[in-house]
Structure formats: C-alpha cells, structure tokens
C-alpha positions in Angstrom: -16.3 -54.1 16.9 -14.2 -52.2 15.3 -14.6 -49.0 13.3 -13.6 -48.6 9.5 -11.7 -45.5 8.5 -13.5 -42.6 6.5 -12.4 -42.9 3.2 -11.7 -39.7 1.6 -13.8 -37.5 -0.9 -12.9 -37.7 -4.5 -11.2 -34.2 -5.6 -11.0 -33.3 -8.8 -7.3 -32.6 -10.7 -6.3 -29.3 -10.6 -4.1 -30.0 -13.8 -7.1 -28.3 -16.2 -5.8 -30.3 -18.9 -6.8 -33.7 -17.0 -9.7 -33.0 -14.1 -9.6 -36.6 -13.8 -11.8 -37.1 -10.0 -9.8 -39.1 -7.8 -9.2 -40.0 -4.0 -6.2 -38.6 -2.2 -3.8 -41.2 -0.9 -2.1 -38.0 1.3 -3.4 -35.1 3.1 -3.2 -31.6 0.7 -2.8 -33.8 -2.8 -4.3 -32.1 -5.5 -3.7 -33.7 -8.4 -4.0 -37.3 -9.6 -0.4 -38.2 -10.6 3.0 -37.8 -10.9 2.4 -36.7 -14.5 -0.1 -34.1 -13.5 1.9 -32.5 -10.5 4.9 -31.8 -13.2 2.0 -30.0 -15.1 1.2 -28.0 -12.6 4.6 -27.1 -10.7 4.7 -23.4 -12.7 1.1 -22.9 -12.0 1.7 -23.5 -8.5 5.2 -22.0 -8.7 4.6 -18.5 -9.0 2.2 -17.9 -6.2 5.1 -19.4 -3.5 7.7 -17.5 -4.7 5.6 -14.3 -4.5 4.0 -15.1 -0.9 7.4 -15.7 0.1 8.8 -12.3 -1.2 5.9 -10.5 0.0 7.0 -12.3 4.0 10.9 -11.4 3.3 9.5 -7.6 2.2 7.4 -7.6 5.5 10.1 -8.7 7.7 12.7 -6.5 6.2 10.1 -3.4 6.2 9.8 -4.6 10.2 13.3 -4.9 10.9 13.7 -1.2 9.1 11.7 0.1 11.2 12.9 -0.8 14.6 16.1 0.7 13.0 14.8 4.1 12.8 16.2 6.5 14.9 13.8 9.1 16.5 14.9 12.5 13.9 13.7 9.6 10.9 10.0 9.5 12.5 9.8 12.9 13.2 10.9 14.0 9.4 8.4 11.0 8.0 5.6 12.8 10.4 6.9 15.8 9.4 6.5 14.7 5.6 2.7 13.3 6.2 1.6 16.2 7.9 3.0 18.9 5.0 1.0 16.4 2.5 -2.1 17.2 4.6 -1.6 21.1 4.9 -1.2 21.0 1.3 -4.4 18.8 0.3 -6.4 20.9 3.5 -5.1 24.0 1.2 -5.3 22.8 -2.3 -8.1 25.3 -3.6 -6.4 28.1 -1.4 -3.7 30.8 -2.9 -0.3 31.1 -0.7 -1.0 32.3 2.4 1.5 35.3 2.1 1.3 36.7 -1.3 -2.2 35.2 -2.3 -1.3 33.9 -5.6 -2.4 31.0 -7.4 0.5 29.3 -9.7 1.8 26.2 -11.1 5.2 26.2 -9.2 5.8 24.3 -6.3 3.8 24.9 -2.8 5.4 24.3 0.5 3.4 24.1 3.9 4.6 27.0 5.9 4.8 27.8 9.2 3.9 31.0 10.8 5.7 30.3 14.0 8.6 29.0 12.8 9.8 24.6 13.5 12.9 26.2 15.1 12.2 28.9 17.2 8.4 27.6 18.2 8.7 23.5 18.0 5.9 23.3 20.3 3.5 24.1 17.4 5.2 21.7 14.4 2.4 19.8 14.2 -0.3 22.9 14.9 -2.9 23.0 11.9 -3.7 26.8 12.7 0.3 27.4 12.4 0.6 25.3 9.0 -0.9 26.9 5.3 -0.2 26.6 2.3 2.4 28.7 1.0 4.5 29.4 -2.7 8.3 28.1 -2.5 9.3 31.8 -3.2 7.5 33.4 -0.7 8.8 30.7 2.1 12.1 30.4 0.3 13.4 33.4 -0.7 11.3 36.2 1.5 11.3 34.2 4.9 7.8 33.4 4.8 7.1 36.6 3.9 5.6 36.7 7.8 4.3 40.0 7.6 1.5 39.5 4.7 1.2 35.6 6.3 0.0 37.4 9.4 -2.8 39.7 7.8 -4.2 37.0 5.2 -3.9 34.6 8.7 -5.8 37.0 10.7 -8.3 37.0 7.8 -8.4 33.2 7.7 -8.7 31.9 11.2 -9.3 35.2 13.1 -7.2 37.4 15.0 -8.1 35.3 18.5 -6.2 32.0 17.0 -3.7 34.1 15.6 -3.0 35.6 18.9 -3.0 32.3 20.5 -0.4 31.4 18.4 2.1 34.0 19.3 1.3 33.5 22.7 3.3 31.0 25.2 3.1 27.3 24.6 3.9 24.5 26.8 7.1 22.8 25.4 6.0 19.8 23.3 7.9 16.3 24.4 7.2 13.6 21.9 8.5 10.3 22.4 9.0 7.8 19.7 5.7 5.8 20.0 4.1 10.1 20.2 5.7 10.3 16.8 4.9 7.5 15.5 1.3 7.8 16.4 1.0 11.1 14.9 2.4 10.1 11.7 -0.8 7.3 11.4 -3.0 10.1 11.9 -1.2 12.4 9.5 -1.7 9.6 6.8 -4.9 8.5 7.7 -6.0 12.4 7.3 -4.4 12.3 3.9 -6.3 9.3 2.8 -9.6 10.9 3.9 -8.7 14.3 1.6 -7.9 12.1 -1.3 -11.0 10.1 -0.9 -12.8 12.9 -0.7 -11.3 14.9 -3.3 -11.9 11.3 -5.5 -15.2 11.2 -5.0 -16.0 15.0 -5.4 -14.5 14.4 -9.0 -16.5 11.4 -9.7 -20.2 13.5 -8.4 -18.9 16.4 -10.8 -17.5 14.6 -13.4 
C-alpha cells in the first residue's frame, strides 16, 4: 500500500497587486510567478540588505571590542559612571561653591583618580561639581569637604580619607562595572521620564 504525498496548502501572493491563492511547487515560494517575484524583489529587497548591515555592524561592533585595550574600558566606565554622578546630582548645586548655573558640570572627585584610585568608582567620593571650581580651583577641596560633611556626614567623609585597600580590576572587573554604570543611567533617565510625565 503505498502512501500519497501531502500536497501543500494554497498560499496566497505576496505581490498585493495579484493575491492570486496558489500551491507552492518549492519550499519558502511566496508568490505565484515569475511575473510576480520581479514585482516583489524591491519589497523584499530592502529588508535583506538592512539585516545584513545590521549582522556586518554586530560583527564589527564585536570584533571592536575584543580590540580594546584595558585604559579604553576603564575611560568608557569611567565615562558611564560620571553620566550617573551627574543624573544622581542633577537637582543638586556644585558640591564646592554651591551654585546653580548653566555652564558645564563635571563629576568631581574628593579623593582625587590619581592619588586615591582605589575610590574611582566610590559614589560617596563622586558629586556633582561646576567646571570652574574643578578646573580652575582644584576642586576647590576645602569648601567640597564642608558641603561633603554636610551631605553624607562627617563618618563617610572620614572613611574616605582613611586607608583603602588598593583596587585591582581586571578587564572582565571593568567591563562589568561599566554595565552597571549604564544600567544605573537608564534607571535615572526612566525615572526622571516618568516623573515628567506624572507632573506634566
């Protein structure tokens, strides 16, 4: 006894100008012609050539990125975690001269990247501060201290100056802080989004 083959489904044209139903003579044919496939090829077209670019973009963001040498992860950390201080701080005046203004804020360190890089990444050590006060007065350390002191307490601040263990971050360290660092951005801007769209 033998068995007869399922015939396949009709489908109907995917050339809108025809939608002629028909049964596929191949597997994945989606139109009912020759004619009808020319029809189409733009339609069709486009989305290849952009799921292809978006692969190449992919593989060439990949390939960048096992390029990277260890001082690139630390600065894009670096650069995600000063986005955060800033967002953290964005109602607050500089931490040194207690302004509010429309120039540019930095996130400043109390215990300075180079002399204390054990607390780089150290919310307590990071505030927002004015470009002149961290640019052009050094921080300005002594007014950062008191309006610190007033901010997180003099406990933390004496923490800070205290010792530290030295901080050893290997790339993957790095690189796992800087997803944190982002993902803590998103979280303020979703916030901040949705605090706009309650008082709007």
């Amino acid at each position: 006894m033998t068995v007869s083959a399922r015939q396949p489904r009709p489908k109907k044209c995917q050339n809108t100008e025809c939608g002629t139903k028909f049964i596929p003579q191949r597997f994945g044919q989606r139109v009912c012609s020759p004619a009808c496939a020319i029809a189409t090829k733009d339609k069709h077209q486009a989305p290849a050539r952009k799921a292809i670019a978006d692969r190449n973009r992919r593989e060439i963001k990949a390939r960048k990125e096992k390029l990277k040498s260890r001082a690139e992860h630390l600065r894009e950390a670096q650069q995600a975690f000063n986005e955060f201080i800033r967002l953290r701080d964005a109602d607050q005046p500089c931490i040194s001269c207690g302004r509010h203004h429309d120039g540019q804020y930095h996130a400043g360190h109390y215990r300075t990247v180079k002399a204390h890089p054990e607390l780089r990444f150290e919310p307590l050590n990071v505030n927002k501060q004015c470009a002149p006060c961290n640019n052009h007065k050094s921080g300005d350390i002594v007014n950062y201290r008191i309006n610190l002191v007033r901010k997180i307490g003099a406990e933390k601040v004496e923490w800070l100056e205290g010792p530290h263990e030295p901080l050893k971050l290997t790339i993957e360290d790095i690189k796992a802080l800087k997803a944190k660092f982002r993902a803590w951005v998103r979280e303020l801007k979703a916030a901040t989004e949705n605090y706009r769209g309650e008082t709007a």
